[in-house]
C-alpha positions in Angstrom: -5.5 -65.0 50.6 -3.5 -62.7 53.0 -0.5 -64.9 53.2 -0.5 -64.7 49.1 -0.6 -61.0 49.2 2.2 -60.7 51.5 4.7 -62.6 48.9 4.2 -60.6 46.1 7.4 -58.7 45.3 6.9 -54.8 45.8 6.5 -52.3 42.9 9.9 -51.5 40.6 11.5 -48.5 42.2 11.3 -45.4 39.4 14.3 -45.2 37.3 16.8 -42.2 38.4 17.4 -39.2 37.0 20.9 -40.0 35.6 19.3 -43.3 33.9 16.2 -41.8 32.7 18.7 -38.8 30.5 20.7 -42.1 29.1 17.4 -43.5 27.5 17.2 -42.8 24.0 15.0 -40.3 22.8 12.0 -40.4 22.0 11.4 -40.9 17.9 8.4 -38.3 18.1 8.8 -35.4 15.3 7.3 -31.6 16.2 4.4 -31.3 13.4 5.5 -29.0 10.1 4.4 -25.4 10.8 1.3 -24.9 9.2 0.4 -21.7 6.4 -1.7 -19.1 7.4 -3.5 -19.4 4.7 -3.9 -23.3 4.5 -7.3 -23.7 6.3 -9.2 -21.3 3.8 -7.5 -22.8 0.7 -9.5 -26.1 -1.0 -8.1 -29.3 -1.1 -7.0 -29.6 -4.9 -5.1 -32.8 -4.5 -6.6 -36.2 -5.3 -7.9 -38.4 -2.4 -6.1 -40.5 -0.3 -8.3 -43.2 -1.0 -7.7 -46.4 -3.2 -7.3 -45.6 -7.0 -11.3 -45.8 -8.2 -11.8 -49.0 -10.7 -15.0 -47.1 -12.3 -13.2 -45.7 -15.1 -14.0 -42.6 -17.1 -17.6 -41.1 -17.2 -19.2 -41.5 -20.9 -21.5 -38.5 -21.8 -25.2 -39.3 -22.3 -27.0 -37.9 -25.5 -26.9 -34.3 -26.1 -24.0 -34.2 -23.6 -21.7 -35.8 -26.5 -19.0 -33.4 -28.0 -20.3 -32.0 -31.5 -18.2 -30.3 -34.4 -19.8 -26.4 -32.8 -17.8 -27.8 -29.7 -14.5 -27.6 -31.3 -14.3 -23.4 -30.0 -15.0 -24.1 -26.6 -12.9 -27.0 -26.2 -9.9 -25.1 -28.3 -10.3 -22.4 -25.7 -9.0 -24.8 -22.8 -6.6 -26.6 -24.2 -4.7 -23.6 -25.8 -3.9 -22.6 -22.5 -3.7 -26.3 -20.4 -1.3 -28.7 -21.5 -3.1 -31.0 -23.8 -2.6 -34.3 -21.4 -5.0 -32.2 -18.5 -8.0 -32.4 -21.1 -9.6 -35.7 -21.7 -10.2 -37.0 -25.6 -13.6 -36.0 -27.3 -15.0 -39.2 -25.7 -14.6 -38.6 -22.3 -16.0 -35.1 -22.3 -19.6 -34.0 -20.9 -20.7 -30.8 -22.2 -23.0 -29.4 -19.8 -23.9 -25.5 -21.8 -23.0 -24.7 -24.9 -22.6 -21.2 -26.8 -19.8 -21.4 -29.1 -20.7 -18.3 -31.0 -21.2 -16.2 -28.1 -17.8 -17.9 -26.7 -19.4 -19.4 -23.7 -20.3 -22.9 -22.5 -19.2 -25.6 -19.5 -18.0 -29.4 -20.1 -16.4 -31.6 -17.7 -14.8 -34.9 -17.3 -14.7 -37.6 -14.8 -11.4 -39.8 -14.8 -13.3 -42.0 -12.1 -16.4 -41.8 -10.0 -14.7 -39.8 -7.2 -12.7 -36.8 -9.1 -13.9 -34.5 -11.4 -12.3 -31.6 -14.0 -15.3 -29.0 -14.8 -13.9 -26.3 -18.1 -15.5 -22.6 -18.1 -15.5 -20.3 -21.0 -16.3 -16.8 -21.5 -14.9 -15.3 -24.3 -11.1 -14.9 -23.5 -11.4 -15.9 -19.9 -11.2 -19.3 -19.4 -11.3 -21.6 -16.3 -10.6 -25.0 -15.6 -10.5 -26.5 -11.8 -9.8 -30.5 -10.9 -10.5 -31.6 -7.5 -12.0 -34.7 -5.3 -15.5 -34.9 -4.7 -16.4 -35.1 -1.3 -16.9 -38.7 0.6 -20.2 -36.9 2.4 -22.6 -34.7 2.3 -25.5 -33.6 4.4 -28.3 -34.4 1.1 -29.2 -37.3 0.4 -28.4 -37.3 -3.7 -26.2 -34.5 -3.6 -22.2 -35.0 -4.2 -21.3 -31.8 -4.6 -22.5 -27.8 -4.9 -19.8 -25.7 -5.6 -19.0 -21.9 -7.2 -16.9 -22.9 -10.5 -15.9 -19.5 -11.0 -16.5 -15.4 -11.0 -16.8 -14.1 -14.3 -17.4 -10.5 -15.6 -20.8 -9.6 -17.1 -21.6 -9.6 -20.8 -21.1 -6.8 -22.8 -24.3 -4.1 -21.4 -24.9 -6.1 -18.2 -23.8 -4.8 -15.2 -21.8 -6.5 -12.8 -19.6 -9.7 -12.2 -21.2 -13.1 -12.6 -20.8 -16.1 -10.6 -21.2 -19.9 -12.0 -22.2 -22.9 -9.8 -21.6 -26.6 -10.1 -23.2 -29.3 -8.9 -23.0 -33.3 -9.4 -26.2 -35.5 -8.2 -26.4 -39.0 -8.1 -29.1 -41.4 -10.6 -30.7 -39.8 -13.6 -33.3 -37.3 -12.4 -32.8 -34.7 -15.4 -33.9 -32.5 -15.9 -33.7 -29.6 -13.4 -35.6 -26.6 -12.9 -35.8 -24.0 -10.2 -38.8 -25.4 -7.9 -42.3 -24.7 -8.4 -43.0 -21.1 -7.8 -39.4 -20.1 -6.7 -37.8 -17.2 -8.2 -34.4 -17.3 -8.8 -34.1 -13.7 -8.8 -33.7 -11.1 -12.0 -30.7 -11.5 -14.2 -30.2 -15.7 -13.0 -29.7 -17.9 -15.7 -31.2 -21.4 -16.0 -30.2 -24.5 -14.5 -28.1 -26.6 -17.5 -27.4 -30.1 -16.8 -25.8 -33.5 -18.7 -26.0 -36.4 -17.9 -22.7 -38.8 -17.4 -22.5 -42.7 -17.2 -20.3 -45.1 -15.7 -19.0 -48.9 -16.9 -20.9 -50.0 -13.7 -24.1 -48.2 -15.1 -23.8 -45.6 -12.3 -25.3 -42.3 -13.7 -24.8 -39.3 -12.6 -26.5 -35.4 -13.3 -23.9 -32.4 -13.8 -25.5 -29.2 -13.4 -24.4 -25.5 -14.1 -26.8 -22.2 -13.2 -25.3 -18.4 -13.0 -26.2 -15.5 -10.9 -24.9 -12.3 -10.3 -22.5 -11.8 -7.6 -24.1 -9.4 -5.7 -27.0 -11.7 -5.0 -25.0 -14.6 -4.1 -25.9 -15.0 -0.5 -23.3 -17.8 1.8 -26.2 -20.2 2.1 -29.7 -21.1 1.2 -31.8 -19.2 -2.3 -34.4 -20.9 -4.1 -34.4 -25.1 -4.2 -33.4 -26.4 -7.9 -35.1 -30.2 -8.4 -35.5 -32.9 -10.7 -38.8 -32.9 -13.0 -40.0 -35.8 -10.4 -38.9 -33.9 -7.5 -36.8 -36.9 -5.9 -33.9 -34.6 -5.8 -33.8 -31.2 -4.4 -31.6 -29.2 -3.6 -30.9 -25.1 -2.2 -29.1 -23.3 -5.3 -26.5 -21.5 -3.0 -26.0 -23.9 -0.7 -22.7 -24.6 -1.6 -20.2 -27.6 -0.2 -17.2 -25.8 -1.0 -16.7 -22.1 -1.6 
């Protein structure tokens, strides 16, 4: 065993300086500076993932687009290019008030993105984005604010209107039990939305005002069998 050790040729001397500045360099880039503002802002962009094969969401029952629908929907696409909004088929109407101007739909183009519509009288909001690939509750896809809206006409203060997506058909929702949602919050709307794969899912929409929005937590909305539940302000993304 010694003797074999002995014959071993000895380590490769380190290359010299001169020869070491010859080699080429290395193909390493520095990263892109980053925005200031880029870790606050959220992602808008579709998923890297694989293109989903689900196909659009159909709307369930009263979720269908109606003839009243035709103000609401008008609203949006007056002011998005026509392509962004889905046909009549495609749409999920989750609230509906098309005399007093006001209502939510959405679409689904797949089972991962989304596209939720907001009207109040001239204001008018539409946001498309990703839903997230986890979340803490079981159920739960996604709880997020879909926009800040002045109050009505004799109400006092700004408004703020939640989103949420949640898996199977539970509808509907309710604020829990003996929870109070607080004065001036409006009631938990929902729709329901089916895939080609017979994957269901629950859209929901519920308003409060602004200056009780707290970051986390507030009463739990559920389902009428209380298999899904969920904290009304416990929002995924801001």
């Amino acid at each position: 065993m010694l003797a074999a050790a002995s014959c071993a040729p000895p380590p490769a001397p380190p290359l010299a300086p001169k020869s070491s500045a010859s080699s080429a360099p290395s193909p390493m880039l520095p990263p892109p500076p980053m925005s200031s503002s880029s870790p606050s802002v959220p992602r808008v962009t579709p998923s890297p993932e694989a293109p989903s094969t689900s196909g659009p969401a159909a709307p369930v029952g009263e979720a269908q687009v109606t003839p009243a629908d035709a103000p609401l929907l008008e609203a949006v696409r007056g002011r998005w290019p026509v392509a962004r909004v889905q046909s009549d088929d495609s749409i999920i109407v989750i609230h509906r008030e098309p005399a007093a101007g006001a209502g939510e739909f959405a679409w689904m183009p797949d089972d991962r993105h989304y596209c939720l519509a907001v009207v109040r009288g001239e204001r008018t909001d539409l946001n498309c984005r990703p839903l997230p690939t986890s979340w803490a509750r079981i159920g739960i896809r996604l709880v997020t604010k879909g926009g800040l809206y002045p109050g009505e006409p004799g109400a006092s203060g700004a408004r703020t209107v939640f989103f949420a997506v949640v898996d199977g058909g539970h509808a509907p929702y309710q604020y829990a039990g003996s929870a109070t949602p607080g004065p001036g919050a409006g009631p938990v709307r929902d729709a329901t939305a089916v895939f080609a794969s017979g994957r269901t899912l629950s859209l929901l929409t519920y308003e409060r005002p602004s200056a009780d929005v707290t970051p986390r937590g507030g009463p739990d909305i559920c389902s009428t069998d209380n298999a899904i539940c969920f904290p009304a302000l416990d929002a995924y993304v801001g």
